[in-house]
C-alpha positions as CSV (number, residue, x, y, z in Angstrom):
1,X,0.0,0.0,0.0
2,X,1.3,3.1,-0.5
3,X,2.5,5.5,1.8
4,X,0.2,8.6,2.6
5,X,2.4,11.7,2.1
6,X,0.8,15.3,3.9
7,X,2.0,18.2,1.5
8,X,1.3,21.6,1.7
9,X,1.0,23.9,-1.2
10,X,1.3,27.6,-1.0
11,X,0.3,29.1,-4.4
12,X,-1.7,31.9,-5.2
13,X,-2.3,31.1,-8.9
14,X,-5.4,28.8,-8.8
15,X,-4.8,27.0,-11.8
16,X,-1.0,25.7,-10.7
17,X,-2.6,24.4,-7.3
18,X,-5.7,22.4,-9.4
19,X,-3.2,21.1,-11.3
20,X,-0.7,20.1,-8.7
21,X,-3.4,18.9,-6.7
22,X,-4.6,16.5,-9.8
23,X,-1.0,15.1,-10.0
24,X,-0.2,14.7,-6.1
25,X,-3.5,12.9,-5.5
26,X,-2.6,10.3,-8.3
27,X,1.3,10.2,-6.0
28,X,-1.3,9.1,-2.8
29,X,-0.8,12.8,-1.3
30,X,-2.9,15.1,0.4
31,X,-2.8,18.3,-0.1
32,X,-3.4,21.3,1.9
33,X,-3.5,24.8,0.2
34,X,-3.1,28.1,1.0
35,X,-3.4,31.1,-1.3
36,X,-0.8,33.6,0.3
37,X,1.9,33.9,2.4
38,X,0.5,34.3,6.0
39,X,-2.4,31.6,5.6
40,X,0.7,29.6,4.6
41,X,2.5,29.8,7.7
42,X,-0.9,29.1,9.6
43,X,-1.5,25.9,7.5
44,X,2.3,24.8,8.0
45,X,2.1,25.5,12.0
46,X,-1.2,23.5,12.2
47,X,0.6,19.6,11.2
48,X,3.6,18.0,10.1
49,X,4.0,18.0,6.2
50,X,6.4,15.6,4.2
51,X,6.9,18.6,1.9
52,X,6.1,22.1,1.4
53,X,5.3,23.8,-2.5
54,X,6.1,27.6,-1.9
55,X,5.6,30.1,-4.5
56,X,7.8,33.1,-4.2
57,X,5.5,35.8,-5.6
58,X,3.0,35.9,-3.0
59,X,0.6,38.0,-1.8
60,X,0.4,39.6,2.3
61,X,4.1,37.9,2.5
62,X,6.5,36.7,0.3
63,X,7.7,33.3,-0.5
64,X,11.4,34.4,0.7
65,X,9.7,35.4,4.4
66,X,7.8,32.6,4.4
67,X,10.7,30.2,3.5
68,X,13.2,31.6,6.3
69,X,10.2,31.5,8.8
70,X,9.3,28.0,8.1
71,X,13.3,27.2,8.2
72,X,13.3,29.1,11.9
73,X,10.6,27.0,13.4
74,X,11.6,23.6,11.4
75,X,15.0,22.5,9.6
76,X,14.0,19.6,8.0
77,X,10.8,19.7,5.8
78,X,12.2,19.7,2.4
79,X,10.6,22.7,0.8
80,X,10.4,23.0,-3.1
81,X,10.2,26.9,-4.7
82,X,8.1,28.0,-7.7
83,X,10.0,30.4,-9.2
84,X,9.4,32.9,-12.5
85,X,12.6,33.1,-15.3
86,X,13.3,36.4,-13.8
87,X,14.1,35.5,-10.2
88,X,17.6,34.6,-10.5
89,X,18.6,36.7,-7.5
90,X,16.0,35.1,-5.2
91,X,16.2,31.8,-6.4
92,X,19.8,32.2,-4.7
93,X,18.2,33.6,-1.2
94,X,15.7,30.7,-1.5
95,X,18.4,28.1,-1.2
96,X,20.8,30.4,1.4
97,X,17.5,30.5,3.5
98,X,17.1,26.9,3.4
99,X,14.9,25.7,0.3
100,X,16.1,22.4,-0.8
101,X,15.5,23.1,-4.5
102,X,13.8,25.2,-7.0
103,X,12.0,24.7,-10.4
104,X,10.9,27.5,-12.7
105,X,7.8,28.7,-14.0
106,X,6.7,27.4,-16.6
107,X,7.6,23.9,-15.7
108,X,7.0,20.3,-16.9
109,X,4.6,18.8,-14.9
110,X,6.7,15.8,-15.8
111,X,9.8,17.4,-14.5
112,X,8.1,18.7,-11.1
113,X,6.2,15.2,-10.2
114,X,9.9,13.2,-10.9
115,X,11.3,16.0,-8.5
116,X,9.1,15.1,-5.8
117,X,9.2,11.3,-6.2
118,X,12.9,12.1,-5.8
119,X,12.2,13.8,-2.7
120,X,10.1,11.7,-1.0
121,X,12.5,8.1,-1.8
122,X,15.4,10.3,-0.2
123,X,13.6,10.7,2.9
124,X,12.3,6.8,2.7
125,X,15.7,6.2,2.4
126,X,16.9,8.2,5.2
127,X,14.6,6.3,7.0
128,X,16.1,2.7,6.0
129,X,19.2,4.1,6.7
130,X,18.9,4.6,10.5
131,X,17.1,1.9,10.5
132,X,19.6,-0.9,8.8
133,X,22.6,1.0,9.2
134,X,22.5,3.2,12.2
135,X,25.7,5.7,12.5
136,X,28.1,6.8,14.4
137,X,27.2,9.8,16.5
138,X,29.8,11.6,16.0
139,X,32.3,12.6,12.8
140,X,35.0,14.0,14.8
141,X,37.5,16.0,12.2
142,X,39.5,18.0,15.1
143,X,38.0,21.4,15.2
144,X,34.4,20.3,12.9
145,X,32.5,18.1,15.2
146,X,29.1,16.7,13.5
147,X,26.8,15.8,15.0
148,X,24.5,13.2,13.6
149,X,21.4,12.3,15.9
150,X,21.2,16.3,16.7
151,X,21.7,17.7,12.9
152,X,24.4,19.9,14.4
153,X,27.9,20.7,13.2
154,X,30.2,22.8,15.8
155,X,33.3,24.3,14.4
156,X,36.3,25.7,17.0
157,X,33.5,25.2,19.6
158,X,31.1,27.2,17.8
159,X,27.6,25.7,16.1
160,X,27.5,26.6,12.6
161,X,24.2,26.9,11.4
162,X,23.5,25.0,8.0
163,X,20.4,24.0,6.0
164,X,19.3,21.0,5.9
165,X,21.0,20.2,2.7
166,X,23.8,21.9,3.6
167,X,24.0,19.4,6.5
168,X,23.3,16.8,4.4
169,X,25.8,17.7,2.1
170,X,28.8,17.3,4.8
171,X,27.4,14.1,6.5
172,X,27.8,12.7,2.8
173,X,31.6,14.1,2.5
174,X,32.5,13.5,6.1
175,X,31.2,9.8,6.0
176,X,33.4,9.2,3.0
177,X,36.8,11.1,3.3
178,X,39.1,11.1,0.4
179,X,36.3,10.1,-2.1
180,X,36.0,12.3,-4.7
181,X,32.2,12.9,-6.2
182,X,31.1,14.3,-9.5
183,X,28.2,17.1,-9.2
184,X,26.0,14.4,-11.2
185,X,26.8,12.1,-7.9
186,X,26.6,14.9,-5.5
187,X,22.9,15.5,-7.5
188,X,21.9,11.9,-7.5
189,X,23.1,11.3,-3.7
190,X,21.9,14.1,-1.8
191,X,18.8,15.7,-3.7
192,X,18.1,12.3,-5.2
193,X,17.1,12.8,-8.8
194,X,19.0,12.4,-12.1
195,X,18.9,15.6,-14.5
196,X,21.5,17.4,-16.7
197,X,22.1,20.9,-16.4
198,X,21.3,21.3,-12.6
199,X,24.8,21.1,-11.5
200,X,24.7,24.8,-10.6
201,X,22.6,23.7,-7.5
202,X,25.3,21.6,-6.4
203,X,28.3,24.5,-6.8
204,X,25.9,27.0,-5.1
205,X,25.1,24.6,-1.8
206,X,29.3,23.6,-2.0
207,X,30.1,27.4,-2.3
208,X,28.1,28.5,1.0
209,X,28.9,24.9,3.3
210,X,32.5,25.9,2.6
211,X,32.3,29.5,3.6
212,X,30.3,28.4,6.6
213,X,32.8,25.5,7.5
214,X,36.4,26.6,6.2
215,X,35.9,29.6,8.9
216,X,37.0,32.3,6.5
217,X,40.1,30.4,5.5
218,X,41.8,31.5,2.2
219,X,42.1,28.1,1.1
220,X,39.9,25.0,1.5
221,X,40.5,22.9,5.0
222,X,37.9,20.2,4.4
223,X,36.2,20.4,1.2
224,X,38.8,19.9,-2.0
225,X,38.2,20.4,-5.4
226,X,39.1,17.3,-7.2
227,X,40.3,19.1,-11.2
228,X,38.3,17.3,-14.0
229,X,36.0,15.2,-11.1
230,X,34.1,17.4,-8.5
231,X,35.1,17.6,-4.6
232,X,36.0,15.5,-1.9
233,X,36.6,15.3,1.4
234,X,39.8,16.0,3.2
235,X,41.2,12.6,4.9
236,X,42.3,12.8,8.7
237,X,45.6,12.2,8.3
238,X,45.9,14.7,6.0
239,X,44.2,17.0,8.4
240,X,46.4,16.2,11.3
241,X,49.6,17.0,8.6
């Protein structure tokens, strides 16, 4: 039987919400919708959703309010933007405030129902994972502690504060040190869906975890760039060195 999934849409063009809510009924979901941004955060404070649809041209309060106020009050609930061709800049603040991922306006259907089948078998697999494979802890690299069961990374004693892909990101690296990963793998592993040309979602997350981890260095402590491959993650004893 399949798997009930709650999701929450908050889209203020009635037309995209019939249609996604056509589409996610045939996935097993059920939907919630709200037309702007307020009734959005009231809808999202009222249960727990397995995802969250957030348009970023809404009315009474912005998507990109909305997104960093969902992200204050929960970490975790991948949330998927609607965004227009000409929202470059805040497709960028989307993901810095914590969106997982963002598809533009007009889309596939095709396209946006194979993103969140991709979501929701990452977080079944998550699940499997703790369950037939628990962790560690800890991933103890000296001065970057991460903390597993908690979601929490401390650097020279300080907690950094990283999105929820961010975090995944460096549990990915930090499991695996010394193995270097293509974008395409990085794509496929963390966000969990196979598609050519969104490698620029991969360099953006890279490019804010290392300011937020490499504590301002000039050059890269943890996370190397691997010429001609993608990036891996520095070994101990080459830490240590």
């Amino acid at each position: 039987m399949q798997n009930v999934k709650n999701v929450l849409v908050i889209e203020d063009d009635p037309n995209i919400a019939e249609l996604l809510e056509i589409h996610l009924k045939d996935l097993g979901c059920i939907l919630k919708c709200a037309e702007d941004g307020l009734s959005g955060l009231e809808r999202f404070r009222e249960q727990n959703y397995d995802l969250i649809i957030l348009d970023l041209m809404l009315p009474k309060l912005d998507g990109l309010e909305v997104c960093k106020q969902i992200r204050a009050e929960n970490k975790y609930t991948p949330v998927l933007m609607l965004t227009s061709k000409s929202e470059e800049l805040d497709k960028v603040l989307g993901l810095e405030l914590g969106a997982d991922d963002y598809i533009t306006k007009p889309f596939s259907i095709r396209e946006l129902i194979a993103r969140i089948k991709a979501i929701f078998r990452r977080i079944e697999a998550d699940k499997e994972k703790v369950t037939e494979h628990p962790q560690p802890k800890t991933l103890d690299f000296g001065n970057l502690i991460v903390f597993l069961e908690k979601r929490k990374v401390v650097l020279n004693g300080e907690p950094v504060d990283l999105t929820a892909k961010e975090f995944d990101l460096l549990v990915l690296f930090a499991s695996n040190p010394g193995r270097a990963y293509s974008r395409q793998e990085l794509l496929d592993l963390v966000w969990g869906y196979q598609f050519d040309g969104y490698e620029h979602t991969v360099n953006s997350h890279i490019n804010r975890l290392r300011n937020k981890i490499e504590g301002g260095a000039a050059s890269s402590t943890y996370i190397k760039t691997v010429w001609g491959v993608g990036y891996s993650f520095v070994e101990p004893e080459d830490l240590s060195s």
